[in-house]
PDB file of N, CA, C, O and CB in Angstrom:
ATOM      1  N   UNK A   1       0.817  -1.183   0.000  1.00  0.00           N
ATOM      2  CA  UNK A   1       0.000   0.000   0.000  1.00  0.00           C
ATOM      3  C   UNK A   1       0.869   1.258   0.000  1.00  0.00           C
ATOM      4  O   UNK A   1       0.724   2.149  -0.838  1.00  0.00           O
ATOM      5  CB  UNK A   1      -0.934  -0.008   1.199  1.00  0.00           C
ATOM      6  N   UNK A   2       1.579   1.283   0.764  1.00  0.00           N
ATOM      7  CA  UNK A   2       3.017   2.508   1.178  1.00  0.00           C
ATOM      8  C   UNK A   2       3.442   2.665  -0.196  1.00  0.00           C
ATOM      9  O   UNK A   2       3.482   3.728  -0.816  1.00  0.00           O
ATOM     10  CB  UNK A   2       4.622   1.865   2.329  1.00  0.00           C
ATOM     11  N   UNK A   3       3.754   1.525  -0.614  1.00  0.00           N
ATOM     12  CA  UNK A   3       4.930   1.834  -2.398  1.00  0.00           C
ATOM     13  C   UNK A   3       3.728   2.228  -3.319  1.00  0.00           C
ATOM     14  O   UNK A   3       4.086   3.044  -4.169  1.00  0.00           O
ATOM     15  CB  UNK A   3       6.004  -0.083  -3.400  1.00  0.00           C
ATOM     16  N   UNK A   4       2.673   1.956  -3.382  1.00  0.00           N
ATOM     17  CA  UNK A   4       1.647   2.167  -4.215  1.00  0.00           C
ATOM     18  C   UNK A   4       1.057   3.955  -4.077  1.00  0.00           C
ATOM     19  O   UNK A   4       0.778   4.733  -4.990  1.00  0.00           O
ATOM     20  CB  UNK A   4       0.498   0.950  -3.766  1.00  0.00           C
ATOM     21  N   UNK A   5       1.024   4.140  -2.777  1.00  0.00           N
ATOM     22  CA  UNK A   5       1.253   5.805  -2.493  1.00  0.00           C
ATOM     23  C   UNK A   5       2.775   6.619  -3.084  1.00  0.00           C
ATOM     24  O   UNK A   5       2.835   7.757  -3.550  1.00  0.00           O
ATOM     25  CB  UNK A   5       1.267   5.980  -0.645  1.00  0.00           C
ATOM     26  N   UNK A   6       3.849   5.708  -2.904  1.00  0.00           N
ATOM     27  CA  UNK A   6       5.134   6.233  -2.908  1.00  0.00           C
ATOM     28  C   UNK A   6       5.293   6.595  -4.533  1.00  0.00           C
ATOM     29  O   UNK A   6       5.723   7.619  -5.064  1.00  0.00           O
ATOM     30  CB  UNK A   6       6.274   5.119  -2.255  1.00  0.00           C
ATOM     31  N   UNK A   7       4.723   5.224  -5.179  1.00  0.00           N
ATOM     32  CA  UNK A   7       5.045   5.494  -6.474  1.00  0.00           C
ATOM     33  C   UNK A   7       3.700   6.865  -7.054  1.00  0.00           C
ATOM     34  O   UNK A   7       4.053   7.768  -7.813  1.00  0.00           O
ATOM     35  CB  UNK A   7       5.011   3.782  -7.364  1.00  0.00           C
ATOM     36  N   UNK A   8       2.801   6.802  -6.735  1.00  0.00           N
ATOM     37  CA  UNK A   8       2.053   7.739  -7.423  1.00  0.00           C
ATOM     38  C   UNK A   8       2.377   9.331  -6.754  1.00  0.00           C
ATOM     39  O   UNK A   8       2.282  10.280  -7.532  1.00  0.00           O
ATOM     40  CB  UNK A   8       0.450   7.249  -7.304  1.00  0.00           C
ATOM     41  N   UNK A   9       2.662   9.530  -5.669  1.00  0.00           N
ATOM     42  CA  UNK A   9       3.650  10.902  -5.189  1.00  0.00           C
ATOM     43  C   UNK A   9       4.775  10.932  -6.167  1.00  0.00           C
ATOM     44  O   UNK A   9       4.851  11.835  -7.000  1.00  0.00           O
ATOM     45  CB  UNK A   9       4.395  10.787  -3.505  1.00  0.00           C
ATOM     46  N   UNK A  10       5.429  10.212  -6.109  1.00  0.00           N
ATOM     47  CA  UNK A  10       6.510  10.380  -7.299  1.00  0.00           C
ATOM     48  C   UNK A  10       6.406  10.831  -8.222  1.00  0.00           C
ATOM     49  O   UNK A  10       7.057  11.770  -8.680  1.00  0.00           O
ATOM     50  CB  UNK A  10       6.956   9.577  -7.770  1.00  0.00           C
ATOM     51  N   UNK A  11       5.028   9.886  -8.978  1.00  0.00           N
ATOM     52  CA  UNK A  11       5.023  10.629 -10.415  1.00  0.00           C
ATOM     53  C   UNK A  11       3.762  12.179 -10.663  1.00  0.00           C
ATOM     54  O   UNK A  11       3.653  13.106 -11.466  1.00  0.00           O
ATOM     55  CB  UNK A  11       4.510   9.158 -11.639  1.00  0.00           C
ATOM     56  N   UNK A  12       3.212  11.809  -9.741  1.00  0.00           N
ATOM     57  CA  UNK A  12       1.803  13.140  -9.715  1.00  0.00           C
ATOM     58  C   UNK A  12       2.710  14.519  -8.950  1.00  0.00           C
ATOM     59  O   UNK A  12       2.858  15.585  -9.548  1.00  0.00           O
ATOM     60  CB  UNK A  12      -0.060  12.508  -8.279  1.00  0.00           C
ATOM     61  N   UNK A  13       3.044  14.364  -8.097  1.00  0.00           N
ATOM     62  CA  UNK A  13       3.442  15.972  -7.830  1.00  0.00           C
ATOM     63  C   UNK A  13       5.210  15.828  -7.818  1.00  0.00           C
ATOM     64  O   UNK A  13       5.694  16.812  -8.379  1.00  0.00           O
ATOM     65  CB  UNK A  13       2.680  16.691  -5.995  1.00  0.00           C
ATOM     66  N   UNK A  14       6.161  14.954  -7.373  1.00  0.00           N
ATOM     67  CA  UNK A  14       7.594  15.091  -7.346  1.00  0.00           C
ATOM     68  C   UNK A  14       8.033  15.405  -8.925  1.00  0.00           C
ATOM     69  O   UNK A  14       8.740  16.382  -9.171  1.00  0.00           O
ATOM     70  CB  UNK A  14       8.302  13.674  -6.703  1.00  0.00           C
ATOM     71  N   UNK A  15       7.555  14.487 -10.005  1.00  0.00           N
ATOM     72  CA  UNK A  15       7.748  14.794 -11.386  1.00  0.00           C
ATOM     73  C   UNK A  15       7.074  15.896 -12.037  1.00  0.00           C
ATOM     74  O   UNK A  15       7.523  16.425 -13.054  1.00  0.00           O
ATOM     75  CB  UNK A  15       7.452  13.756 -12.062  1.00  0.00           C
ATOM     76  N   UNK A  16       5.849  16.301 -11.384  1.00  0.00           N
ATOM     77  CA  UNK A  16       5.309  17.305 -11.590  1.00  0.00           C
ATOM     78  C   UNK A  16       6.173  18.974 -11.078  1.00  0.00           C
ATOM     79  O   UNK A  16       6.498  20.009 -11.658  1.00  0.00           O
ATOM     80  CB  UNK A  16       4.035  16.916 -10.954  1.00  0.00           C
ATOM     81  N   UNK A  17       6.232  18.575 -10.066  1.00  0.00           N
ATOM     82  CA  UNK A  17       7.332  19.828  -9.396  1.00  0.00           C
ATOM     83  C   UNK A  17       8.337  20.245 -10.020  1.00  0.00           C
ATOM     84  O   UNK A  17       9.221  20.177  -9.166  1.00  0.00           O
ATOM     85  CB  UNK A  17       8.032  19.523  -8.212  1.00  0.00           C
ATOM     86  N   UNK A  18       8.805  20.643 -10.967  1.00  0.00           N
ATOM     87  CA  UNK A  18      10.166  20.315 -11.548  1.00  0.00           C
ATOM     88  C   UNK A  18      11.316  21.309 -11.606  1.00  0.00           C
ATOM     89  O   UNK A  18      12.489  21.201 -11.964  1.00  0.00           O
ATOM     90  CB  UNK A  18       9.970  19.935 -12.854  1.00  0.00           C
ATOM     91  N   UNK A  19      10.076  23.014 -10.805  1.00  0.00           N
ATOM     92  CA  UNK A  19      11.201  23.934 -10.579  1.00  0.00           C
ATOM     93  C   UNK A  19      11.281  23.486  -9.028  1.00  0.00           C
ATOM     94  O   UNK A  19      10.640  22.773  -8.256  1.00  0.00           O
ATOM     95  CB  UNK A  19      10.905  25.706 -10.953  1.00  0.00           C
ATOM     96  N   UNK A  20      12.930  24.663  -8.998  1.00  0.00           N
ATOM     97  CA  UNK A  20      12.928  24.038  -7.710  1.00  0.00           C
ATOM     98  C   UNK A  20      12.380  25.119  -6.718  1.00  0.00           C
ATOM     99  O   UNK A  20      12.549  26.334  -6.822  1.00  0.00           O
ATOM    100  CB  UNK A  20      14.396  23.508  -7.314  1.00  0.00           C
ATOM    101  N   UNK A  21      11.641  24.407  -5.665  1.00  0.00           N
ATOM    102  CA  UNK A  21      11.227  25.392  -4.869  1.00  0.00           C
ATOM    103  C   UNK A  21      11.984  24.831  -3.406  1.00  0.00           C
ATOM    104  O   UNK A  21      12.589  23.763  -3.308  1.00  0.00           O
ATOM    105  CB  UNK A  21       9.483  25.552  -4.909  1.00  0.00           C
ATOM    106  N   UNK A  22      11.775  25.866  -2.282  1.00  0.00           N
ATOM    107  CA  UNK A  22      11.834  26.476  -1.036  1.00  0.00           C
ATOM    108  C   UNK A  22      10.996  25.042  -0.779  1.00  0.00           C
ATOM    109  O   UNK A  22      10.293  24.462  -1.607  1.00  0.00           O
ATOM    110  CB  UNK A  22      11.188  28.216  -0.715  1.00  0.00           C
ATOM    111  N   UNK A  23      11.332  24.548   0.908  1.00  0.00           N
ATOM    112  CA  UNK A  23      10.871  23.801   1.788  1.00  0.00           C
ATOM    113  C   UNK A  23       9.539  24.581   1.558  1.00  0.00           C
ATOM    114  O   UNK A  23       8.680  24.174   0.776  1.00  0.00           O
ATOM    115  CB  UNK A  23      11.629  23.701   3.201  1.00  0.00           C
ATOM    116  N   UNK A  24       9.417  25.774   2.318  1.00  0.00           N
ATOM    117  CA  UNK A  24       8.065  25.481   2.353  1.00  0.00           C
ATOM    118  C   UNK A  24       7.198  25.727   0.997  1.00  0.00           C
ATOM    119  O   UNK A  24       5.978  25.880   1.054  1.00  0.00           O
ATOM    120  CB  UNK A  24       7.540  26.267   3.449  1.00  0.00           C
ATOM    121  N   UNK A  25       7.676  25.743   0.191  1.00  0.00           N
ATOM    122  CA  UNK A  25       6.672  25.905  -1.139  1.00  0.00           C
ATOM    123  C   UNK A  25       6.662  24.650  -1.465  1.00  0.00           C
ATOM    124  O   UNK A  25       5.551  24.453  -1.958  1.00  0.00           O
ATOM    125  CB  UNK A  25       7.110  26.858  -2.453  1.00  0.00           C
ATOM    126  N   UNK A  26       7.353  23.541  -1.475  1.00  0.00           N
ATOM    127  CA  UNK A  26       7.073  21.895  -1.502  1.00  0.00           C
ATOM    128  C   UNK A  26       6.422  21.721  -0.405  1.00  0.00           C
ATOM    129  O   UNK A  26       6.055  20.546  -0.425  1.00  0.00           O
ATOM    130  CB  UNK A  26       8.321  20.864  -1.514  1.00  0.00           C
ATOM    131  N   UNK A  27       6.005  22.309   0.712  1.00  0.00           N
ATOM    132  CA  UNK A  27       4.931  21.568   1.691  1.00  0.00           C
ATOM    133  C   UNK A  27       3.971  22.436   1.213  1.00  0.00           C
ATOM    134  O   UNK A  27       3.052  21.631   1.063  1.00  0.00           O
ATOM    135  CB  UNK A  27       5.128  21.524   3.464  1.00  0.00           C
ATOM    136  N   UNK A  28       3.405  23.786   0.773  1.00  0.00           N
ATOM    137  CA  UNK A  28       2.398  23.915   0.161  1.00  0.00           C
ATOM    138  C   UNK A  28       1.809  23.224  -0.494  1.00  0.00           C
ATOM    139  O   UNK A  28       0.619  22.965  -0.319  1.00  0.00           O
ATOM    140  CB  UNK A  28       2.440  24.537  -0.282  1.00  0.00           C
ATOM    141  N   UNK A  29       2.744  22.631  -1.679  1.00  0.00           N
ATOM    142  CA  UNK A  29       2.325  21.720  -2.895  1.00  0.00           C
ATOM    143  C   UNK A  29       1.901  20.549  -2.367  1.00  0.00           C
ATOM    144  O   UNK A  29       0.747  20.149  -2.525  1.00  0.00           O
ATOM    145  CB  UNK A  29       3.427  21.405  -3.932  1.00  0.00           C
ATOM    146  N   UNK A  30       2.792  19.916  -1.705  1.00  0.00           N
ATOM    147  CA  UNK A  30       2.714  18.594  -0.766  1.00  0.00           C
ATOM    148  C   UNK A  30       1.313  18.736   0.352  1.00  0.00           C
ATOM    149  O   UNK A  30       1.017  17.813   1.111  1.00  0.00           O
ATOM    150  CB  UNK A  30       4.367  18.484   0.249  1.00  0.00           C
ATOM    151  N   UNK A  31       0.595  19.947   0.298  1.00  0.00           N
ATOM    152  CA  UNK A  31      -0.639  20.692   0.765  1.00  0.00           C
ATOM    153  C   UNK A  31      -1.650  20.023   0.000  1.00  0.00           C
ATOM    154  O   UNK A  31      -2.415  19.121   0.341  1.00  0.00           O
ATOM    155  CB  UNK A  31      -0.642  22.302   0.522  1.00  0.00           C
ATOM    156  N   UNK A  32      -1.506  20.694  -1.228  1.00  0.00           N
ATOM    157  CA  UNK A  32      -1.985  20.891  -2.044  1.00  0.00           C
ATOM    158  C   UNK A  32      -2.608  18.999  -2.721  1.00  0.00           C
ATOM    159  O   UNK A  32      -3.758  18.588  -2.872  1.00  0.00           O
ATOM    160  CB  UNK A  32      -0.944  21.918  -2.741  1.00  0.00           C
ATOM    161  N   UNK A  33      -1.666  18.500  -2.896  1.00  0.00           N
ATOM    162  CA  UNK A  33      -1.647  17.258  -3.194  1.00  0.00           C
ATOM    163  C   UNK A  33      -2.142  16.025  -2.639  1.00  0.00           C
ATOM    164  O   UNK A  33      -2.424  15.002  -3.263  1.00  0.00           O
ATOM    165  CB  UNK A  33      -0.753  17.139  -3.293  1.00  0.00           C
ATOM    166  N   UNK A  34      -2.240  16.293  -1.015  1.00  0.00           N
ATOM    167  CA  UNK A  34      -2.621  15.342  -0.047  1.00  0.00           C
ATOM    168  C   UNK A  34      -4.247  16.180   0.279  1.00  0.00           C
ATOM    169  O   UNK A  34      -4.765  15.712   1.292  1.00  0.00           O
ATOM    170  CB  UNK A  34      -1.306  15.193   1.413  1.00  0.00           C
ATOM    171  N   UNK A  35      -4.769  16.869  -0.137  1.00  0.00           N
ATOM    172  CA  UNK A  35      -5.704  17.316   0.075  1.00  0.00           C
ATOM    173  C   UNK A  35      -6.537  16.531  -1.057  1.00  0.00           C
ATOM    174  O   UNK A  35      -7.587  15.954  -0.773  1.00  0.00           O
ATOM    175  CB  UNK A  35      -5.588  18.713   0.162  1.00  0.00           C
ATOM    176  N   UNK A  36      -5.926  16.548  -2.542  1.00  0.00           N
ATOM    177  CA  UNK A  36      -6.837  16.234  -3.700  1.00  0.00           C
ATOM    178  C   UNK A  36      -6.657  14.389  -3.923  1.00  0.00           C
ATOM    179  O   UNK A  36      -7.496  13.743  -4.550  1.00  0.00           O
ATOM    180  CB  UNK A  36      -6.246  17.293  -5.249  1.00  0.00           C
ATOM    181  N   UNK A  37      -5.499  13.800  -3.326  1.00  0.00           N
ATOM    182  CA  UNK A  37      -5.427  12.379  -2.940  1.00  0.00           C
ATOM    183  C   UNK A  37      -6.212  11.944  -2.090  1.00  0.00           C
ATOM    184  O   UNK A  37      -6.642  10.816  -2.327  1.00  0.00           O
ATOM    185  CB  UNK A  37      -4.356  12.018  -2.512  1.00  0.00           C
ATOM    186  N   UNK A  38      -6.622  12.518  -1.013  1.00  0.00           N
ATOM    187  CA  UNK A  38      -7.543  11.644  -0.174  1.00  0.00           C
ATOM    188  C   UNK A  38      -9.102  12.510  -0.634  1.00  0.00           C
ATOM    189  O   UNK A  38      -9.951  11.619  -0.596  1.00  0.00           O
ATOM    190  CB  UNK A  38      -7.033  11.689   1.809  1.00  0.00           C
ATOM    191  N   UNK A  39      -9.675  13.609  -0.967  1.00  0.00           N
ATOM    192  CA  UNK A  39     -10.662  14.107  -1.038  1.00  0.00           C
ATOM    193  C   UNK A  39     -11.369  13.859  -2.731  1.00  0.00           C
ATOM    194  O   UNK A  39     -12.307  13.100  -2.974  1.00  0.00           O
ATOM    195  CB  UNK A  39     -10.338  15.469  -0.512  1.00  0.00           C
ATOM    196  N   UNK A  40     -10.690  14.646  -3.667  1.00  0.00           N
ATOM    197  CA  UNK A  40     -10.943  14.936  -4.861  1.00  0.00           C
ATOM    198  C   UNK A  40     -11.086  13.366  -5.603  1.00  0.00           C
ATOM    199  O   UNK A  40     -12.010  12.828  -6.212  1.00  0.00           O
ATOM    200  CB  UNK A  40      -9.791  15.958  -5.393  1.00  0.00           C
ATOM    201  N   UNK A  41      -9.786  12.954  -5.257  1.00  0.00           N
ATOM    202  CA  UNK A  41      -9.042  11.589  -5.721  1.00  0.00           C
ATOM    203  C   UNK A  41     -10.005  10.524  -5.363  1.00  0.00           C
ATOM    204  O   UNK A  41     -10.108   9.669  -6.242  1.00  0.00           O
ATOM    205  CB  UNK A  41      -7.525  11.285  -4.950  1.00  0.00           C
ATOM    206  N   UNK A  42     -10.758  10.334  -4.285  1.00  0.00           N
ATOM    207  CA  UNK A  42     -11.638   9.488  -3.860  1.00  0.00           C
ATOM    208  C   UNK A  42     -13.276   9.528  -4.052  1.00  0.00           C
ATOM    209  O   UNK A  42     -14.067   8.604  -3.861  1.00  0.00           O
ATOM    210  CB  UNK A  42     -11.339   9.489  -2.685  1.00  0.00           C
ATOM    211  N   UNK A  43     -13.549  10.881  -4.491  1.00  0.00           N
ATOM    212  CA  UNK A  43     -14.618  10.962  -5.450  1.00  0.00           C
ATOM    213  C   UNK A  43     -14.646  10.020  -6.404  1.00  0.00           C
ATOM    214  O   UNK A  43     -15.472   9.112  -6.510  1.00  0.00           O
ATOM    215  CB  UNK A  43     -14.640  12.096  -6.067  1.00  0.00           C
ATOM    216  N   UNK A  44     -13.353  10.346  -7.380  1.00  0.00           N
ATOM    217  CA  UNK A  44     -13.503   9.772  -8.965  1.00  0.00           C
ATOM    218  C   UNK A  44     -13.488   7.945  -8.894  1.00  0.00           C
ATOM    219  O   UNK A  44     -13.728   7.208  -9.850  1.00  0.00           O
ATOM    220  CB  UNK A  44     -11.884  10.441 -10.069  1.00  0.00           C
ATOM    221  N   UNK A  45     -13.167   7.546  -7.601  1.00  0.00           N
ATOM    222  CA  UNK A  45     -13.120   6.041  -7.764  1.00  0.00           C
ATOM    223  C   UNK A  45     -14.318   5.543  -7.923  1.00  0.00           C
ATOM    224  O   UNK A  45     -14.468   4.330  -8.071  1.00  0.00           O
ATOM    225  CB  UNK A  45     -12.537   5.338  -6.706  1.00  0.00           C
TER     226      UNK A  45
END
């Protein structure tokens, strides 16, 4: 379950991210991302 999260963080926002930002502008995003993975993301299933 862990690698199955690990791998889709990887490719949805780490490959997505690709300038580089500031700690906290990757925990915005990393905000941003864990909000639409468990909420948005669980609609569409």
């Amino acid at each position: 379950m862990f690698e199955r999260f690990n791998r889709r963080l990887d490719a949805d926002l780490i490959d997505y991210v690709e300038e580089e930002l500031d700690i906290e502008g990757f925990n915005r995003e990393m905000m941003k991302y864990l909000l639409w993975y468990n909420v948005e993301r669980g609609l569409m299933d």
